[in-house]
N, C-alpha and C positions, 0 to 999 in steps of 0.2 A: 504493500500500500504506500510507506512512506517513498517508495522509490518511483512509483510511475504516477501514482491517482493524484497525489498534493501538488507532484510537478506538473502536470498534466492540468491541473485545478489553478494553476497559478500561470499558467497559460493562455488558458481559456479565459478566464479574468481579464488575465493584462489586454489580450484582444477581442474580447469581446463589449470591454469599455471604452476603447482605442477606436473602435469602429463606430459607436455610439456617437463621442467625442467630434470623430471627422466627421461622422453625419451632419452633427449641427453647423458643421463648416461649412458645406458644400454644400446644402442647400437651404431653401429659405423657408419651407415646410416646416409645421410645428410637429409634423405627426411621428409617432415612434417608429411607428414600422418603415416611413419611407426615410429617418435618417439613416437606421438600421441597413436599410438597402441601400445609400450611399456610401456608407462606409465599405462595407465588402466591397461593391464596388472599386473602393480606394484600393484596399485594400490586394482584391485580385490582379486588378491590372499592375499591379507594384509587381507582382508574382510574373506578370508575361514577360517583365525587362528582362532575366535572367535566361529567359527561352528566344524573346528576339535579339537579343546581343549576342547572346553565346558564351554565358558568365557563368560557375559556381555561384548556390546560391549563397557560400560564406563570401560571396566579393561583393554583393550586394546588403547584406545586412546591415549597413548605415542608414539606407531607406527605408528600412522596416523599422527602426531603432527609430528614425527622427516622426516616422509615421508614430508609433507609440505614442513618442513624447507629445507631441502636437495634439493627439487625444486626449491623451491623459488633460494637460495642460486645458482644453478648451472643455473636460465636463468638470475641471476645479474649478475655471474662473468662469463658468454656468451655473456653477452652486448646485450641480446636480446631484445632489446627496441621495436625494430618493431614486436615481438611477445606479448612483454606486452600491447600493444595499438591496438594491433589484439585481443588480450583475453576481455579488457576493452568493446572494441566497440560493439563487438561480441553477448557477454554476456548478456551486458546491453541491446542492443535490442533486443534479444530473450526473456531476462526478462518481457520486457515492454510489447513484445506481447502476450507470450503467462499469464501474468499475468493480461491482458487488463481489468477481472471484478473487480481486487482490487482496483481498483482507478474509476470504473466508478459506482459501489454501494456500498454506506456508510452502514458499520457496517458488512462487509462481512469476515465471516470466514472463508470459505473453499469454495470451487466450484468441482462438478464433479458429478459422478455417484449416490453418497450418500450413494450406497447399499455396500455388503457388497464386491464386486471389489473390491473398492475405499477404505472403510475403516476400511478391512481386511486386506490392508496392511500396513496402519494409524497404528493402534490396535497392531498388529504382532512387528509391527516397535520399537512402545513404550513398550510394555514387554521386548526386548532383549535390551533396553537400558542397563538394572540392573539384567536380568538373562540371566541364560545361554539357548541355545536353547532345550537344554535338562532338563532343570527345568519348568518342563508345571506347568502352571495356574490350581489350585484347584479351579473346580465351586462351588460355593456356598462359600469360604471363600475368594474371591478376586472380584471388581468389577465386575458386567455382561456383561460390555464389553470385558471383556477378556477370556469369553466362546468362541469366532470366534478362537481367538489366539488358544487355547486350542487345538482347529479342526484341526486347521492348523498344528503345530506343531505336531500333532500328526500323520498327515496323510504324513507328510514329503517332502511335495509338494513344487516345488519351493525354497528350502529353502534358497540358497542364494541371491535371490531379497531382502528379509526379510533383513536377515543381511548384506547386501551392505546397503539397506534402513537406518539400525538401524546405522551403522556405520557411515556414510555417517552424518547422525543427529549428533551422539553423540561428534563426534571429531570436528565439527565445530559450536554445540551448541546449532544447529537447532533442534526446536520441530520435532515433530511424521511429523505433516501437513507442517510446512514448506519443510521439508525434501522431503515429496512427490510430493510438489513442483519445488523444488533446481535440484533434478534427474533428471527429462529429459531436463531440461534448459540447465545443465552440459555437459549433452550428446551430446543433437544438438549443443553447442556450440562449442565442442573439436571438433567436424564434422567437422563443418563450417571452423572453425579455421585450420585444416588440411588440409583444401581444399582448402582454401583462401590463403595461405601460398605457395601453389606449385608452381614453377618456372613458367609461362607462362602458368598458367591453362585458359583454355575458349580461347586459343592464346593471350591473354592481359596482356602487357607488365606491368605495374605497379599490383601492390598485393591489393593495398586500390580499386580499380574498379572492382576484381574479389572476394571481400568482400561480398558485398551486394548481389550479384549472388548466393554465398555459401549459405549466411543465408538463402534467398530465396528456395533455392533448400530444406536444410535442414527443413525449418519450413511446413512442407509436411501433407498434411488432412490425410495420412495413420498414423501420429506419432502423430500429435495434438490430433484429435477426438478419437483415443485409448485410449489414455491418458485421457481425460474426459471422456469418457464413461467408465473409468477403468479398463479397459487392459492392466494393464503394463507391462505385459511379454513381448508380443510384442515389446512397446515402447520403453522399455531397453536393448533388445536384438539386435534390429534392427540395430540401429547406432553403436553398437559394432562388431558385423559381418561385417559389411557395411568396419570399419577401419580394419578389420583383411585379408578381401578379395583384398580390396583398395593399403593396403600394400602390400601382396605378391607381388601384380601386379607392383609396381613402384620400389622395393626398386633394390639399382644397384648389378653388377653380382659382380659374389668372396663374401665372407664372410656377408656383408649387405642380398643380399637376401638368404641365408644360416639363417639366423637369422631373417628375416620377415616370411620365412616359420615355423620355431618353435614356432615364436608368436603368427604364424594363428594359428596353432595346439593348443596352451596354451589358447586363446581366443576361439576358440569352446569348450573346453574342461570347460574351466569357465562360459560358454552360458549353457552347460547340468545341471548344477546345479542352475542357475539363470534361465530355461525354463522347459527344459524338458531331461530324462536320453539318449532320442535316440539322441542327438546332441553328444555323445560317439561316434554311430558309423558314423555322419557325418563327428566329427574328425579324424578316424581310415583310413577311405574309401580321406579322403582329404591329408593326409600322405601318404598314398598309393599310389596313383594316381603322387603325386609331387615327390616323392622319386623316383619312378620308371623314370618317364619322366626327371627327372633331372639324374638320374646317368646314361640314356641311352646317352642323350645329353653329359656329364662328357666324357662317355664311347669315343664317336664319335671323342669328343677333342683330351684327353690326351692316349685313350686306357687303355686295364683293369691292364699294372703296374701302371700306374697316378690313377686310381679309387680304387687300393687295397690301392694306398697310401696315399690316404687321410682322413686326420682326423679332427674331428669337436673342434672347438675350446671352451676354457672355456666359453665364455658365451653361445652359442651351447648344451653345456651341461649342465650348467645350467637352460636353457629354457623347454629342454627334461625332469629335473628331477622334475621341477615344474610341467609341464603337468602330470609326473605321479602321482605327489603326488596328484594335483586336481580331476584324475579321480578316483582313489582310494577312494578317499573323497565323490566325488558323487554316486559310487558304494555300498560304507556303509552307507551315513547319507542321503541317499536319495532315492528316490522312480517314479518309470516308471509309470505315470498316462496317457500316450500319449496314445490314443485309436485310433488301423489303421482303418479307415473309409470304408475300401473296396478296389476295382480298381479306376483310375483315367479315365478319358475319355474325348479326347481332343475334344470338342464343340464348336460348335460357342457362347453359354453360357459362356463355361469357359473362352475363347478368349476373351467376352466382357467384364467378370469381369476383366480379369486381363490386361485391357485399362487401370483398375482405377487408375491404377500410375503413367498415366499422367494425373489425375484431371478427373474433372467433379464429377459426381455422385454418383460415386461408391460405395466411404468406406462408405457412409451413409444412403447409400441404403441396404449395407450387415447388417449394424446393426442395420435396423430397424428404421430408424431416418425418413426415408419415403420410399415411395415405387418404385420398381424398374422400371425404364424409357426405353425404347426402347434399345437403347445403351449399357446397361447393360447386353442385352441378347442376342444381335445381334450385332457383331462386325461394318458392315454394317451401320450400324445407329452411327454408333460414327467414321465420317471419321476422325475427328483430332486426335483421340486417335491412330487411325490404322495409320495414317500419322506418327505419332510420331516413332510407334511402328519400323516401314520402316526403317525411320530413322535413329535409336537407332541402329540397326539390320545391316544398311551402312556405320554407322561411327566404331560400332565393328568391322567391318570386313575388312575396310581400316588398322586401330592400327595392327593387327591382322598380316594383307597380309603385312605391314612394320618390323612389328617386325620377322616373319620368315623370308623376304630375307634378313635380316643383320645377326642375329641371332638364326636362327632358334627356336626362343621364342616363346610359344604356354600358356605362362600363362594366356593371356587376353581369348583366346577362353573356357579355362580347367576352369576359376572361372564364365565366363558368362556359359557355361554349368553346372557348378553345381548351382548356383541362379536359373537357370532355371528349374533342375530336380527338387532344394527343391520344390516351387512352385507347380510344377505339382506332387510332393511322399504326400503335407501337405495338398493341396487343392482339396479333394477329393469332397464337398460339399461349398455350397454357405458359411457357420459360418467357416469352415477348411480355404478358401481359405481364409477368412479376417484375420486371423491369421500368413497365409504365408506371404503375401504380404505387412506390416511394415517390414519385415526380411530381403527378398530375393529380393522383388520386390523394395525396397528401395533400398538396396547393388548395386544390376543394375545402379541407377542413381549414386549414388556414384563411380562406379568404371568409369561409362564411365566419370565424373568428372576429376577423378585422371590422365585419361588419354589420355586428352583433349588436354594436351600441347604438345602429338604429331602428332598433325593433322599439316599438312604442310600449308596449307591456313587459313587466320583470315574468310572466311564465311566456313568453315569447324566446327572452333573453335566456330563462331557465332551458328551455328544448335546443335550445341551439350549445348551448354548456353541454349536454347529455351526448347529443348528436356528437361534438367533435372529440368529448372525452371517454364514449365506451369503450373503445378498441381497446385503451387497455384494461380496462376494468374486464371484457370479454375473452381477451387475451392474455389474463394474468396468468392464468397456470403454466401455458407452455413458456411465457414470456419467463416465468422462475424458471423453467425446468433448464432453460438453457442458459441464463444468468448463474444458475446457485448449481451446474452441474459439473461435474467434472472431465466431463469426454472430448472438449476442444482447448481443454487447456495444455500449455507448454511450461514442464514443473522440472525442477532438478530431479526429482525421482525415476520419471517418467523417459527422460533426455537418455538415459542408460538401458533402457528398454527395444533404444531404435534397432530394428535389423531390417535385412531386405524386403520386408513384409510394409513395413513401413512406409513406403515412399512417400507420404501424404505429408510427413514430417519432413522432408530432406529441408527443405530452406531454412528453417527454423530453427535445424541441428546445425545447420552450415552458419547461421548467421549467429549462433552463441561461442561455437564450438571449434570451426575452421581454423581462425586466424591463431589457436591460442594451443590446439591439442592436434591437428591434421586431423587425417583421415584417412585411411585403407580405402582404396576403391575398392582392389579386387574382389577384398568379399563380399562384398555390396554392388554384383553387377547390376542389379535392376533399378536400383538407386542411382549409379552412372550414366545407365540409358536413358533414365528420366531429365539428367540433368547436361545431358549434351547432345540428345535426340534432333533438337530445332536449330544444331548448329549446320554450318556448311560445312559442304564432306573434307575438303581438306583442311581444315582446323581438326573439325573430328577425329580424321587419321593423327594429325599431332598430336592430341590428348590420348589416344587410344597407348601410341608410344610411348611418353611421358608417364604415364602411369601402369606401363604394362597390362593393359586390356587388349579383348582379341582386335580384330581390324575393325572396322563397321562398313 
């Protein structure tokens, strides 16, 4: 515990009040969630310089250090006391839960997947410490754990998870593994924190009572068990979307939402390099979509001399010239691995899976943790899920029917319709869908969150509480069983157990073990095969030599 979860806890602190802080810098918005969402933003694009220059992220670490300071500094001299004691509380118990095996088994290293998920981005993480992302790892003259990296970098996949990861370590000091810990702590906690902050979110007059709510909401089995089964695309994407959709929909008219709209844009834009390249044209098609329906609206106001005369102010353009530089960024140093699945086809199957974000069975059904239950297949068979679903679908459409008769405001239905297409464009298949839905299917409860304070009735406000906090209340048992269990944890007892049977542990053994005790390949050929299989064949031949293994 005192080694990973406090460092880890004191991490996520330090930036997730730093992002707070810039927020109130960078834009003129009072609201929590959209400062929230500029700070990441600050925050991530600081991450791309190390990936477009071609830097170690320790050569960079003075811009994350003065990023800090600059936060820090601007929620001291904001007086924001009641956000520092929202980040504190926040943190700390997301820390404690989602770190639950570090203090319940002695001698525990790591916990999770073990395979190479997990500690392919472990591995990746700690090589961009000290090189550039463009200085691949020579196999054969640098440890064998740094064959994965090799892969990776080379196939150019994801690349800035990696370097958010690396950075993220390097500037607050955290190892490879705490790091991989620290990140989604961070993430659900800036959630929570931007949700718990909002004026009368849930209708609940005090902030510290719609705290506990948030975290609840946030600490969600579609983000948890990703995250341990090693999916972190998802788990890092999810809550950032969730703040970039969250935002447009709250931030106020004139200039604020002028300016939550370029940071939705900036934040997809930063999601296609940290997921996948087609999140380009989700940005392109999300600008589209809000430019048009806002300059219609503009039009209706002021008419087309007030719409030819308006122009976008410096930070406005500044937002715009970020988004372009990141997409450019993901254009060149990255790579479209998304494979289209086919057509989508709306089922009572797919109906059922996509219940699973209000709990029960689901996410762990999709991945195999057990087998799929009635409910899962058959909306039918999982009334509370369809109750919920009702629900979610009545309280949208109340926000919705108040915000057009004052305003003719149509952003809550325009971002619940795109959550909804992602979903049904990514979940083509039962593995597609469990990918979607940390993203999209998350962002839903988030937004009807953000936008809970305008429901005119407290049992309005109360169903909307229920709605985004059942999952785990539904999902509590298996949500323990894989918190408080012992089957994906990496323990010193357990590290002496590895033989060829093993393979699911080689990174994990490699990255404790390697540098300090080697390694016998020979006896371990299925272990070897695992770990030089996706090299090129004459590297391969080299290492086969080097270590006296047959030829390949």
């Amino acid at each position: 515990m005192f080694t990973t979860v406090l460092p880890a806890w004191g991490a996520a602190l330090l930036l997730s009040v730093s992002c707070w802080g810039m927020g109130s810098l960078l834009v003129s918005s009072k609201r929590p969630i959209v400062k929230m969402l500029a700070g990441w933003c600050g925050f991530l694009f600081l991450c791309t310089i190390p990936w477009m220059v071609g830097l170690p992220a320790h050569g960079v670490r003075p811009l994350f250090w003065a990023f800090f300071a600059a936060g820090i500094f601007a929620a001291i001299r904001g007086r924001q006391w009641r956000e520092l004691i929202c980040a504190v509380l926040v943190t700390g118990s997301i820390s404690l839960m989602l770190g639950a095996p570090y203090y319940l088994f002695d001698g525990l290293l790591a916990y999770g997947a073990n395979g190479t998920d997990m500690w392919g981005y472990v591995t990746t993480a700690e090589w961009l410490y000290q090189h550039s992302p463009r200085d691949l790892p020579v196999p054969g003259h640098v440890a064998m754990r740094f064959n994965w990296p090799w892969y990776v970098l080379t196939i150019r996949e994801r690349p800035l998870i990696y370097e958010s990861l690396a950075c993220l370590g390097s500037s607050t000091g955290l190892t490879a593994v705490q790091a991989y810990f620290a990140y989604p702590v961070v993430l659900m906690s800036s959630v929570a924190m931007a949700v718990g902050r909002e004026p009368w979110v849930f209708r609940l007059r005090y902030w510290i009572l719609a705290l506990p709510l948030a975290v609840t909401m946030v600490f969600h089995p579609l983000i948890v068990l990703h995250w341990i089964a090693g999916f972190v695309g998802g788990v890092i994407v999810g809550p950032l979307i969730a703040l970039a959709f969250a935002g447009v929909v709250v931030a106020e008219e004139g200039p604020p939402r002028a300016e939550a709209l370029t940071l939705g844009l900036l934040m997809i834009f930063l999601c296609a390099g940290l997921y996948a390249v087609p999140f380009l044209k989700l940005g392109l098609g999300f600008a589209a979509i809000l430019a048009v329906t806002g300059g219609f609206a503009l039009l209706r106001r002021k008419g087309l001399d007030g719409l030819l005369a308006e122009r976008p102010g410096p930070r406005i353009v500044g937002f715009l010239a970020a988004s372009a530089v990141v997409a450019s960024t993901v254009l060149i140093f990255s790579r479209d691995d998304f494979v289209d699945q086919g057509s989508a086809e709306l089922s009572r199957r797919f109906v059922g899976q996509f219940l699973g974000v209000f709990g029960a069975s689901s996410p762990y059904a999709w991945l195999e943790y057990q087998p799929l239950l009635p409910g899962d297949i058959n909306p039918v068979h999982n009334p509370v899920g369809l109750a919920a679903l009702i629900g979610m679908a009545v309280l949208f459409s109340i926000v919705s029917w108040q915000r057009w008769r004052a305003s003719r405001d149509i952003r809550v239905p325009l971002i619940v319709a795109i959550c909804v297409a992602g979903v049904w464009h990514v979940g083509r298949d039962i593995h597609s869908l469990a990918k979607a839905m940390p993203i999209f299917g998350f962002s839903l409860l988030v937004v009807l969150a953000a936008v809970s304070s305008e429901l005119r009735h407290w049992a309005l406000g109360l169903a909307a509480a229920v709605v985004c906090c059942m999952s785990g209340v539904r999902s509590g048992p298996e949500m323990s069983a894989m918190l408080h269990g012992p089957g994906v944890t990496q323990r010193e007892d357990n590290m002496q157990l590895i033989n060829d049977a093993d393979d699911w542990r080689i990174l994990a053994y490699l990255y404790f073990r390697e540098d300090t005790e080697g390694f016998d390949w020979s006896k371990t050929p299925k272990m070897y095969f695992s770990i030089t299989c996706f090299l090129p064949g004459p590297v391969r031949q080299r290492l086969a030599q080097k270590y006296h293994m047959p030829a390949p």
